[in-house]
C-alpha positions as CSV (number, residue, x, y, z in Angstrom):
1,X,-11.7,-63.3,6.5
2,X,-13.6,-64.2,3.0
3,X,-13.2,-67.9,1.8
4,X,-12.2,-68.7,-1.8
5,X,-14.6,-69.0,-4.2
6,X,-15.5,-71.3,-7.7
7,X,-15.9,-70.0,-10.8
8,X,-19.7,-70.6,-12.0
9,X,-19.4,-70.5,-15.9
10,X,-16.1,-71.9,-16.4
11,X,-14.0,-75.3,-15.1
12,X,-11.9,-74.9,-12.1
13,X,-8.5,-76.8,-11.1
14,X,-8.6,-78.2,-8.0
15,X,-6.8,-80.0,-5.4
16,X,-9.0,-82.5,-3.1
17,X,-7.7,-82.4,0.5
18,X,-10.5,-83.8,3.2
19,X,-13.2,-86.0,2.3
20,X,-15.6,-86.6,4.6
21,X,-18.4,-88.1,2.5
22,X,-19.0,-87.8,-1.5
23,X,-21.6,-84.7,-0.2
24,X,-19.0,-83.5,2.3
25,X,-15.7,-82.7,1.3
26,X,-13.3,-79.5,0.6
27,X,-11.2,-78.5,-2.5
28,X,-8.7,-76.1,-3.1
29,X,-8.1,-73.6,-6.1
30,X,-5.2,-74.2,-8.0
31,X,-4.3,-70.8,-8.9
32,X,-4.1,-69.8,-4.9
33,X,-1.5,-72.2,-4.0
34,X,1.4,-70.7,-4.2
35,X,0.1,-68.1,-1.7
36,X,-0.8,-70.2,0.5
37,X,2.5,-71.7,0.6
38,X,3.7,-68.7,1.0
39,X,2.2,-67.1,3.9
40,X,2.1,-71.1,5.7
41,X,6.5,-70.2,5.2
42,X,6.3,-66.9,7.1
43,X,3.6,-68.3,9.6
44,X,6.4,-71.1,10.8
45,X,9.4,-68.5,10.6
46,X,7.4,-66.6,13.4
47,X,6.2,-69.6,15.2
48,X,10.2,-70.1,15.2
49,X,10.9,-66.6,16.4
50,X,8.9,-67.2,19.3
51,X,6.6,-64.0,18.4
52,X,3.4,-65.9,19.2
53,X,0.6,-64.1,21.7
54,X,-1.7,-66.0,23.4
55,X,-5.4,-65.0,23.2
56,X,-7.1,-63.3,26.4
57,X,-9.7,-65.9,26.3
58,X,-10.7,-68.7,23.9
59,X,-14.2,-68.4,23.0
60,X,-16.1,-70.4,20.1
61,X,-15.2,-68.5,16.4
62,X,-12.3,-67.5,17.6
63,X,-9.7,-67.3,14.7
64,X,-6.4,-68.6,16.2
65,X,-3.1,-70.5,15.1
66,X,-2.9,-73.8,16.5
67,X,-0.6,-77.2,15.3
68,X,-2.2,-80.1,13.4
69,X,-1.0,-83.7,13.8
70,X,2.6,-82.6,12.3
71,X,3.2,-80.0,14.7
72,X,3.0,-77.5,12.0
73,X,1.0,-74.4,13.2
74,X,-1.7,-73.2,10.6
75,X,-5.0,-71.1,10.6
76,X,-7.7,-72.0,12.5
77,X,-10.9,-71.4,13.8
78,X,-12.4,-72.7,17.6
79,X,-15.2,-74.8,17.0
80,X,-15.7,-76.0,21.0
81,X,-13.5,-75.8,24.1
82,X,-13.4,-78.3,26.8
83,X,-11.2,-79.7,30.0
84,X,-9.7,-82.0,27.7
85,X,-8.9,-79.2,24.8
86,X,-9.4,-77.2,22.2
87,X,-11.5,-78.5,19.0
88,X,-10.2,-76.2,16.3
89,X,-11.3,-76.3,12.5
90,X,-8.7,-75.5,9.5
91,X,-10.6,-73.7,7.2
92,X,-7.8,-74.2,4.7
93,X,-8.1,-77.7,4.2
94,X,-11.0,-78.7,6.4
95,X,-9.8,-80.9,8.8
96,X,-10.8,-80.6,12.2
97,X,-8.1,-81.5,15.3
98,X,-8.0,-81.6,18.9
99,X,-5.5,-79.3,20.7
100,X,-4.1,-78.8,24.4
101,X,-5.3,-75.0,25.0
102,X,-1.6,-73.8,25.8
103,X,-1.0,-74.3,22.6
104,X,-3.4,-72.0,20.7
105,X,-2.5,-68.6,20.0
106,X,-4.0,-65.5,18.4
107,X,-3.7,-64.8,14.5
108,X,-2.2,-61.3,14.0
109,X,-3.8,-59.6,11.3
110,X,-1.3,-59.7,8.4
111,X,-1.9,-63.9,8.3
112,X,-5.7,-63.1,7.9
113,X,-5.4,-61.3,4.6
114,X,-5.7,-64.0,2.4
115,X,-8.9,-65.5,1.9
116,X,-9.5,-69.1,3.4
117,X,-8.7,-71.5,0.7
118,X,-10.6,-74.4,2.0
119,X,-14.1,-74.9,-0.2
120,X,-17.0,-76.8,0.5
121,X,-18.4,-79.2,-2.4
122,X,-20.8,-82.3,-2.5
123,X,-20.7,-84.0,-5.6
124,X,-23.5,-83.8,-8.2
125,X,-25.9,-86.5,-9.2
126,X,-25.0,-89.2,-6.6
127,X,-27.1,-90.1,-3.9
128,X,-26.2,-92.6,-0.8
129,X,-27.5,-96.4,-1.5
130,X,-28.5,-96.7,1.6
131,X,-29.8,-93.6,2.6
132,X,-26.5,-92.2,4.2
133,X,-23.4,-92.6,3.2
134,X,-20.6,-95.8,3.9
135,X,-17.2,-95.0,4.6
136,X,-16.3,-96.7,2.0
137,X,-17.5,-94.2,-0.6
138,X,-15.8,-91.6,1.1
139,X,-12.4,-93.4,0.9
140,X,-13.1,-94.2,-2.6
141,X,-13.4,-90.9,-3.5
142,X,-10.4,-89.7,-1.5
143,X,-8.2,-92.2,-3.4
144,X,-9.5,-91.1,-6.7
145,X,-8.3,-87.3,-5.7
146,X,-5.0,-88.4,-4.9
147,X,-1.9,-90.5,-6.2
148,X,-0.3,-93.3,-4.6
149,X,2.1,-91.4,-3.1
150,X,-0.4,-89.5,-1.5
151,X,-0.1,-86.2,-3.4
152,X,-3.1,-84.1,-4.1
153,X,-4.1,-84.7,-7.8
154,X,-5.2,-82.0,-10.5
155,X,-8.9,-82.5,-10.9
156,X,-11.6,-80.4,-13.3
157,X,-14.4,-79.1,-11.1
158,X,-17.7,-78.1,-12.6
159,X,-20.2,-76.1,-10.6
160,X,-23.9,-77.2,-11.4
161,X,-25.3,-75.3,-8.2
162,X,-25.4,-74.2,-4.6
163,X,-25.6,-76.4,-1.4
164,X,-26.2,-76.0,2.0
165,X,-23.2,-75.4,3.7
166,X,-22.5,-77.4,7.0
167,X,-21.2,-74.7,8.5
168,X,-23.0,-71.0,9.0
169,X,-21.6,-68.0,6.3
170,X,-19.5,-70.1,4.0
171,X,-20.4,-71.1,0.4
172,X,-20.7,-74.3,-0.2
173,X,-21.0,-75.7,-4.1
174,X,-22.7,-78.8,-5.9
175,X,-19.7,-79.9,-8.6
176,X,-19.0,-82.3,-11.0
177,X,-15.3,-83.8,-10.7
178,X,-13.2,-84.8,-13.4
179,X,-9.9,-86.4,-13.3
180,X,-7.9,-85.6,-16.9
181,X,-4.6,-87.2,-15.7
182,X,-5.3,-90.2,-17.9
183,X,-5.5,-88.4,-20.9
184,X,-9.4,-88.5,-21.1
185,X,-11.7,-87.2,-18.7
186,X,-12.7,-89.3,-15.8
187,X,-16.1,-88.2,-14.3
188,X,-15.6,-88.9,-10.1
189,X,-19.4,-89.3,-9.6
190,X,-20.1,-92.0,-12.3
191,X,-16.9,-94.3,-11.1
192,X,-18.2,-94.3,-7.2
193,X,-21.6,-95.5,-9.2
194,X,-20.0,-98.1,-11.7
195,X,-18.3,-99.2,-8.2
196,X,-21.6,-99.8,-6.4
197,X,-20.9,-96.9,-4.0
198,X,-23.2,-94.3,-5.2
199,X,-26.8,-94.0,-6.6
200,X,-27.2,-92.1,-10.2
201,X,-29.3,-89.1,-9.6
202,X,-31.1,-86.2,-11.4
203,X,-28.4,-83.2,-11.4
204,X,-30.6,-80.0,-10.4
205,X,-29.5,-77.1,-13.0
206,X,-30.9,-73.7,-11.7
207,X,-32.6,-71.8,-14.2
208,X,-30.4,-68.9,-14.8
209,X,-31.8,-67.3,-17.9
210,X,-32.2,-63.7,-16.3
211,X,-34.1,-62.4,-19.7
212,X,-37.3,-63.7,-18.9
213,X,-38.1,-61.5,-16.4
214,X,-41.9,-61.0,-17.0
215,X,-42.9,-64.1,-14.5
216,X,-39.7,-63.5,-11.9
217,X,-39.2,-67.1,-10.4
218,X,-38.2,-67.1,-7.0
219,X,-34.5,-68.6,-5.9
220,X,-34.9,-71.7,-3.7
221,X,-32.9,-69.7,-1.0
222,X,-36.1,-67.5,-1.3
223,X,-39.0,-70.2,-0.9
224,X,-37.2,-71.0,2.8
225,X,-41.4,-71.6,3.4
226,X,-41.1,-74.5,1.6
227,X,-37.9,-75.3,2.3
228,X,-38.0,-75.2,5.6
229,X,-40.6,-78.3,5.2
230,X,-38.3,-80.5,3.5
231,X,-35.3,-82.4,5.4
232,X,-32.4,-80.6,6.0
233,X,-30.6,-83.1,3.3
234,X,-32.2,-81.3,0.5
235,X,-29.7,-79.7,-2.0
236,X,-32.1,-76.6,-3.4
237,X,-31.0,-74.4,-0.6
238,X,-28.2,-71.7,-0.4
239,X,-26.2,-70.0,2.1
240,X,-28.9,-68.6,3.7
241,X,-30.6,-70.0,6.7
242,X,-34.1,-68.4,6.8
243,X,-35.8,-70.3,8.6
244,X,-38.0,-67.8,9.6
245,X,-41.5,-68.7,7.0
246,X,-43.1,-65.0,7.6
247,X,-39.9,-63.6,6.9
248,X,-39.2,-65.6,3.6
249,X,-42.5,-64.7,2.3
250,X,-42.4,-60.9,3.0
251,X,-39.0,-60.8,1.3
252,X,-40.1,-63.1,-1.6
253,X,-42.4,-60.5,-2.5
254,X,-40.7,-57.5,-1.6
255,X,-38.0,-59.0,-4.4
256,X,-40.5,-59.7,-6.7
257,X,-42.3,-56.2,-6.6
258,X,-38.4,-54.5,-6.8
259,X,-37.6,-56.3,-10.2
260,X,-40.9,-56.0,-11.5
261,X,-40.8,-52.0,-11.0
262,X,-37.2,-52.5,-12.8
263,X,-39.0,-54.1,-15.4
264,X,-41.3,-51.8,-16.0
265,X,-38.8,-48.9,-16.0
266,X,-36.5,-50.3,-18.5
267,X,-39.4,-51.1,-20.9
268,X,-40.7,-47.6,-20.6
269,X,-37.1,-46.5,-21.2
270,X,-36.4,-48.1,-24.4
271,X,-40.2,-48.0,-25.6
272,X,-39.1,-44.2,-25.8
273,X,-36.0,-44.3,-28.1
274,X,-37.2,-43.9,-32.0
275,X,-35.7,-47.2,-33.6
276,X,-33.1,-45.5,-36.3
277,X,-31.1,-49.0,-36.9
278,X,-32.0,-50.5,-40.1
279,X,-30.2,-53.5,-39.0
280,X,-32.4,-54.0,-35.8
281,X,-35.6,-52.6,-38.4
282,X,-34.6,-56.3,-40.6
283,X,-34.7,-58.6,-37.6
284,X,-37.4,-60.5,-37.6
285,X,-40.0,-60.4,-34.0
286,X,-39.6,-62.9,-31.3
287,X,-42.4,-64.9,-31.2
288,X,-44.1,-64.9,-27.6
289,X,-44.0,-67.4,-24.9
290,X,-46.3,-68.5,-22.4
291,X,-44.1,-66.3,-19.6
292,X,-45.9,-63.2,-21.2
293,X,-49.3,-64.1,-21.1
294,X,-51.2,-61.2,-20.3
295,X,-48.6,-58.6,-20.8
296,X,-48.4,-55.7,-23.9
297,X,-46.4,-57.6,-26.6
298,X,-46.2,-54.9,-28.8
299,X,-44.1,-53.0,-25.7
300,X,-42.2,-56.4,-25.3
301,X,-41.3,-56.5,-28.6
302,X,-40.0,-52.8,-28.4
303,X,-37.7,-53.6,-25.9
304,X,-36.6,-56.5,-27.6
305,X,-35.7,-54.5,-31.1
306,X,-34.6,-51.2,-29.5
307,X,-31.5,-52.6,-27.2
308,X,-29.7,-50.5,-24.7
309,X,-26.7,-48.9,-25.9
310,X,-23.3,-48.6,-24.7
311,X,-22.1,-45.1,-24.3
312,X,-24.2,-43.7,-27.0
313,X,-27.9,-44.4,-28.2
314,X,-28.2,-46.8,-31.1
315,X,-24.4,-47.7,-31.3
316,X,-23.1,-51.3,-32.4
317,X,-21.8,-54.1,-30.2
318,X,-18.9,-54.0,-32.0
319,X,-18.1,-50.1,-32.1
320,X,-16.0,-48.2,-30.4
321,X,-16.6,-44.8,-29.1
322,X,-13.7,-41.9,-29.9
323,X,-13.2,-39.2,-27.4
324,X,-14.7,-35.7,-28.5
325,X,-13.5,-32.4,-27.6
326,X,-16.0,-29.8,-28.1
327,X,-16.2,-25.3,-27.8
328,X,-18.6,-22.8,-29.1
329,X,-18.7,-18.9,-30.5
330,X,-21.5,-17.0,-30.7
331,X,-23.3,-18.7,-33.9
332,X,-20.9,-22.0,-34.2
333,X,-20.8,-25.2,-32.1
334,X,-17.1,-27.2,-33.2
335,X,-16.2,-30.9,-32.4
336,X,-12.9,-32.3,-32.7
337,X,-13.6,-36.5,-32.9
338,X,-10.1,-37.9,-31.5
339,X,-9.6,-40.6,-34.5
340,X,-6.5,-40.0,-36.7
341,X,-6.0,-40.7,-40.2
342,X,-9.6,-41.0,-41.4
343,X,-9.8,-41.0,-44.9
344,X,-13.7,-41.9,-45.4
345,X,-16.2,-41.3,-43.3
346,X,-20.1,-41.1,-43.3
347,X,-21.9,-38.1,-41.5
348,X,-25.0,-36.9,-41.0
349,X,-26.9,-34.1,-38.9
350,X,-30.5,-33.3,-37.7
351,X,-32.0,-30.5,-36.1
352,X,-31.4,-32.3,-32.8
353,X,-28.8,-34.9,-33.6
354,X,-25.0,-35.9,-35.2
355,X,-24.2,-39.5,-36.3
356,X,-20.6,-40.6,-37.7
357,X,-19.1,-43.4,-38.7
358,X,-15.8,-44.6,-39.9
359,X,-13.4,-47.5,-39.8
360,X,-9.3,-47.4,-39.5
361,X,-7.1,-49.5,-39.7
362,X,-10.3,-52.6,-38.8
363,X,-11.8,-51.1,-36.1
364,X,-15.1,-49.2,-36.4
365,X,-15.8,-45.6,-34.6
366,X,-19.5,-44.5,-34.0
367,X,-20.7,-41.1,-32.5
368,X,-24.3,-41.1,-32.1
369,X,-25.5,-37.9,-29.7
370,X,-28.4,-36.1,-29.1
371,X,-27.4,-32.1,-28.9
372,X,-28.0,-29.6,-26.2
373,X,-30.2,-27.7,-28.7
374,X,-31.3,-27.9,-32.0
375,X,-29.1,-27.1,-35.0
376,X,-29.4,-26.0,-38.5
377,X,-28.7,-29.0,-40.3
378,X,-27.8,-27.8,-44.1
379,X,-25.3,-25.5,-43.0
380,X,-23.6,-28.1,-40.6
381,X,-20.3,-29.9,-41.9
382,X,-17.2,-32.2,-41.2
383,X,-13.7,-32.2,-42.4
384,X,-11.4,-34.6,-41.8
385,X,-7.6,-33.4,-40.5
386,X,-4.3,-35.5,-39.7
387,X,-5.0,-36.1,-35.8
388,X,-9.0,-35.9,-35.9
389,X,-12.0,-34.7,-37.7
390,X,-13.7,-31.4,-37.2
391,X,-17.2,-30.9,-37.1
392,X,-18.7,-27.4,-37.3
393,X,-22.2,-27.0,-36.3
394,X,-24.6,-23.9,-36.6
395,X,-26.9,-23.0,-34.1
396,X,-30.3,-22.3,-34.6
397,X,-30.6,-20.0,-31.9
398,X,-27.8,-17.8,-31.5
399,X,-28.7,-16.2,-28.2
400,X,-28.6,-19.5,-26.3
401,X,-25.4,-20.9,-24.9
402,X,-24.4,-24.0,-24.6
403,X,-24.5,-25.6,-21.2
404,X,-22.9,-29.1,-22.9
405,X,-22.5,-30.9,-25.6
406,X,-25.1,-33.4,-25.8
407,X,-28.9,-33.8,-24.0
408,X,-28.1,-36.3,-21.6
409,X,-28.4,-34.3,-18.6
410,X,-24.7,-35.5,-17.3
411,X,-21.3,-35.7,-18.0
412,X,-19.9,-38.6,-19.5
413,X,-16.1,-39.7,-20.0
414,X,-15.8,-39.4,-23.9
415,X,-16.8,-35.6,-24.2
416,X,-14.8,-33.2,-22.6
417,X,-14.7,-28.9,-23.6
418,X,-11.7,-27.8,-25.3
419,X,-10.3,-25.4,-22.3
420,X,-7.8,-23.4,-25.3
421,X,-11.1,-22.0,-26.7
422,X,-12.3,-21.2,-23.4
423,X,-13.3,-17.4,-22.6
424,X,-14.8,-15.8,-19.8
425,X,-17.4,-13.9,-22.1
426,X,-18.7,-12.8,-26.0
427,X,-17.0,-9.3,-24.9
428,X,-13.6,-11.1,-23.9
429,X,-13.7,-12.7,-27.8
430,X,-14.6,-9.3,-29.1
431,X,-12.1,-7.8,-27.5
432,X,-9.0,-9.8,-28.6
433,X,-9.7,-8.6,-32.0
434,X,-10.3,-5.0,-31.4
435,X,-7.4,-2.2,-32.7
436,X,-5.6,-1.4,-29.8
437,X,-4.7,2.3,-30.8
438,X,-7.5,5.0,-30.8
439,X,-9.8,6.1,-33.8
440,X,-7.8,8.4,-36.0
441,X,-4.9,6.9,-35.1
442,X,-1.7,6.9,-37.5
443,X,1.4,4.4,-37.2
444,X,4.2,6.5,-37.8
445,X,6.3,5.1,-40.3
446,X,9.7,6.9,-40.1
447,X,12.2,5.1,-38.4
448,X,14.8,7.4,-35.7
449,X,18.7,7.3,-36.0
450,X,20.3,4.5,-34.0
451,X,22.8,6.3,-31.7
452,X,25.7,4.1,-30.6
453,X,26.5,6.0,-27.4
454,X,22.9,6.6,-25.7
455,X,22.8,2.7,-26.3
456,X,25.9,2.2,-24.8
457,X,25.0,4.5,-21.5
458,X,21.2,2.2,-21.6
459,X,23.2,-0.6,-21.1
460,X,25.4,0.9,-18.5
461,X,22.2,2.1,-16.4
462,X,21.1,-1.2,-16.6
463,X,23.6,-2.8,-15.1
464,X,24.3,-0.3,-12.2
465,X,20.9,-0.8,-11.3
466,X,20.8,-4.7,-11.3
467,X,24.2,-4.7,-9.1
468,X,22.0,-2.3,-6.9
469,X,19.6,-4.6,-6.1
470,X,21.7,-8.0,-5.9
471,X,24.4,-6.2,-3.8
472,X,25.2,-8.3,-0.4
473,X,23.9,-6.5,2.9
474,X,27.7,-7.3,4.6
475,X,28.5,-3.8,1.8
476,X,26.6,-1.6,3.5
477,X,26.9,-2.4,7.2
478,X,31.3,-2.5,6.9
479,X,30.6,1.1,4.8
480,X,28.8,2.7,8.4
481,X,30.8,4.0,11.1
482,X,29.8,1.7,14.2
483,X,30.8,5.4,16.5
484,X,28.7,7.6,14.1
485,X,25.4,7.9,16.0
486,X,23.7,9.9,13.2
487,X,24.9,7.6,10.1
C-alpha cells in the first residue's frame, strides 16, 4: 500500500520510533495513531483465532505478518530469506527483525488498507563530525524523542526538503525537529551540535516560487546527470533513482519545452481579455527581473495585470458567484440571479456583455458574462424580487436562438435553463394563447334548468357502471350452468 506522508507548508506532530542515525530514522503522524492502534487490535484478535494462511512461497517484497521481539504479529515486508530465517522490515515503525520462516504468514487485504505509517526523515542542517555518523548521536537523539519511561514523545516536525530514501518507492523527508514539551521550543539538530555530536550545516531550501516561470529551473531529481556524479550521501535528490544520464537529460528537456508551451498559452490567453478592472488599471507595473531578459515585457506585464478569474472573467478574489437561471421568447432573453433580498444593486449591459454587483448581508455577488449574442443594451433592464433579481434582455437579432447563455463554448455549474419556460417551438408558445373556439364563434350565455331527477338517474348510471367493472370474476363463473354446453 501507500506510506503516510508530511505536510510541506505546515508543522507536523510526530512520534519518533527507530533511530538509526540523525540522517536515518522514522517518525510517525500523530493524527494516524489511533488507526493504527486500531487495526494492530483486530490483527492480534485473528492471530488469536488462528485464521492465519501461510504464503505459497516467501519471496523478497513480499508483504506478510510476522512477530517482532514481543511476539506481537504486525505488518511487514521480506527484505531477504535465508536457512537461518526470514529478515522482515516493519514499515510501520521501521525496525527490521529476524524471523523463523514458519512463522510468517500472508497479509489479507483488509490489513493493507491503511497506509504504512512508518516515515523516513534525516534531520536538517547537521552533518557527521567525522564523516559518518557515531552511535552515539544516534542514541542521543533517540533519548531526546522519548521520555524516561520510554514513551514516544510529541515532537514539531518541519519539512525543509526531500531526501534520498534508503529504500526504493518510499518518500523520504529532510526535517527540522522540535521538542515543545518544555514550554519553549527545543530545536533536536542544534542540541546534538551544542553536545559535540553533530556539525552545523547550510539547510538546502528548494526554490519553490512556481511564478517565475520564464527561466524554468530544473528539480534536482531532474539533473540525475549531475547527480549521478556526486556521492550517493548527497541530500539534493528525490525519490527517483535515474540513474540513467541520457534519460535525465531527454526528460529535463522534454519538461522544460512542456511548461514553456504552458507558458506561452496562458500569456496568450490573458494578453486577449480587455482589462475592465479599474482596481487592477491603479496597480502600479512590476518592475522586471533578470529571469525575463529577453522576453516581451509589455506581454509579461499583461499577464501580470489581467489575472485569471474564477468562474467568471474579471471577478474579485473575494466574490462569490450566484447561480443563474436563464429562458428566452422570441425577442427577450430573461435571467433570474439566485440572491434573495437585494435591495441595491449596480448593473450594467453591453452589446455583448452583463455585469452585476451586489452585497447582502457582507458578502459580495458578482456576475460578469459574455452573451451568446449581442444585445440591445438601452432597452435591457433588472428588477429586483423577494427570492432573486430578474434581468430582461432584448435581442438584437430576433431570428437567432439561443444555444446558451453565455459565449464560453461550455457548460458551467452556475447557469442552468429554466425547464418551466421550456417549449418545444415559437408555434407551441403561439398556440397556448390562441382562442380555442372557431372564428364567428358566440358563448352562449343562457344558463339551462337544473333537473333534480336526470341528475339523480347520472348518478345512478354512474355507479352501475363502476360496480360493472370492479365486479369479482367468482360472480360470473357461480352465475353459469357447469351442464349448459351453450352458456
Amino acid at each position: 500500500p501507500a506510506s503516510a506522508f508530511l505536510d510541506l507548508t505546515v508543522y507536523n506532530k510526530v512520534y519518533m520510533w527507530k533511530v538509526h542515525s540523525p540522517h536515518h530514522f522514522y517518525v510517525q503522524t500523530e493524527k494516524f495513531t489511533s488507526c493504527l492502534e486500531n487495526l494492530e487490535k483486530d490483527i492480534s484478535k485473528h492471530v488469536a483465532e488462528r485464521k492465519l494462511q501461510r504464503p505459497k512461497a516467501l519471496r523478497q517484497g513480499l508483504l506478510c505478518l510476522a512477530p517482532f521481539t514481543n511476539d506481537c504479529f504486525y505488518r511487514g515486508q521480506v527484505e531477504s530469506i535465508s536457512s537461518h530465517g526470514v529478515t522482515v522490515f516493519f514499515p510501520d515503525y521501521g525496525d527490521t527483525a529476524e524471523c523463523p520462516q514458519e512463522k510468517v504468514y500472508s497479509a489479507e487485504p483488509w490489513m493493507l488498507l491503511l497506509p504504512f505509517q512508518g516515515i523516513e526523515c534525516k534531520l536538517a542542517g547537521v552533518a557527521p563530525p567525522e564523516g559518518e555518523w557515531q552511535p552515539e548521536a544516534a542514541d542521543a537523539l533517540e533519548d531526546m524523542g522519548f521520555t524516561v519511561t520510554n514513551i514516544s514523545k510529541m515532537l514539531c516536525a518541519m519539512v525543509v526538503n526531500h531526501a534520498r530514501s534508503s529504500r526504493p518507492g518510499v518518500r523520504c523527508y529532510e526535517i527540522i525537529l522540535y521538542d515543545t514539551a518544555e514550554g519553549h521550543d527545543i530545536d533536536l539538530g542544534m542540541e546534538l551540535i551544542r553536545k559535540g555530536l553533530a556539525l552545523a550545516t547550510e539547510i538546502s531550501v528548494p526554490d519553490m516560487n512556481l511564478s517565475n516561470t520564464a527561466t524554468m529551473v530544473p528539480s534536482p531529481w531532474m539533473t540525475a546527470a549531475s547527480a549521478s556524479r556526486r556521492s550517493c550521501s548527497s541530500s539534493d535528490s528525490d525519490d527517483f533513482n535515474l540513474v540513467d544520464e541520457d534519460c535525465a537529460e531527454a526528460l529535463t528537456r522534454h519538461m522544460d519545452s512542456v511548461y514553456g508551451e504552458m507558458r506561452d498559452a496562458i500569456l496568450k490567453q490573458h494578453a486577449a481579455i480587455p482589462n475592465s478592472l479599474d482596481s487592477a488599471a491603479a496597480r502600479p507595473p512590476p518592475q522586471p527581473q533578470n529571469n525575463f531578459k529577453g522576453k516581451d515585457w509589455e506581454t509579461l506585464e499583461a499577464f501580470a495585470m489581467r489575472p485569471p478569474s474564477l468562474e467568471s472573467c474579471c471577478m474579485s478574489l473575494n466574490s462569490t458567484q450566484p447561480n443563474i437561471k436563464w429562458w428566452q421568447d422570441k425577442e427577450h432573453v430573461y435571467m433570474d440571479i439566485l440572491i434573495t433580498r437585494v435591495k441595491t444593486f449596480d448593473f450594467v449591459v453591453k452589446s455583448h456583455r452583463v455585469r452585476f454587483r451586489t452585497e447582502v448581508n457582507g458578502c459580495i455577488y458578482e456576475v460578469d458574462e459574455g452573451l451568446h449574442a449581442n444585445v440591445v443594451a438601452n432597452a435591457c433592464s433588472a428588477e429586483a424580487r423577494p427570492d432573486s433579481v430578474r434581468v430582461t434582455l432584448r435581442k438584437s437579432n430576433p431570428d437567432i436562438e439561443w444555444q446558451d447563455l453565455t459565449n464560453r463554448g461550455y457548460r458551467v455549474r452556475h447557469v442552468r435553463y429554466d425547464l418551466n419556460h421550456l417549449v418545444d417551438s415559437d408555434e407551441e408558445a403561439r398556440d397556448k394563447n390562441r382562442n380555442p373556439y372557431p372564428p364567428g364563434y358566440v358563448r352562449s350565455t343562457k344558463v339551462l334548468h337544473y333537473d333534480p331527477v336526470a341528475h339523480e338517474d347520472d348518478i345512478l348510471e354512474t355507479e352501475r357502471r363502476h360496480e360493472h367493472i370492479h365486479a369479482p370474476l367468482e360472480d360470473l363463473y357461480n352465475d353459469l350452468d357447469p351442464h349448459d354446453l351453450f352458456t
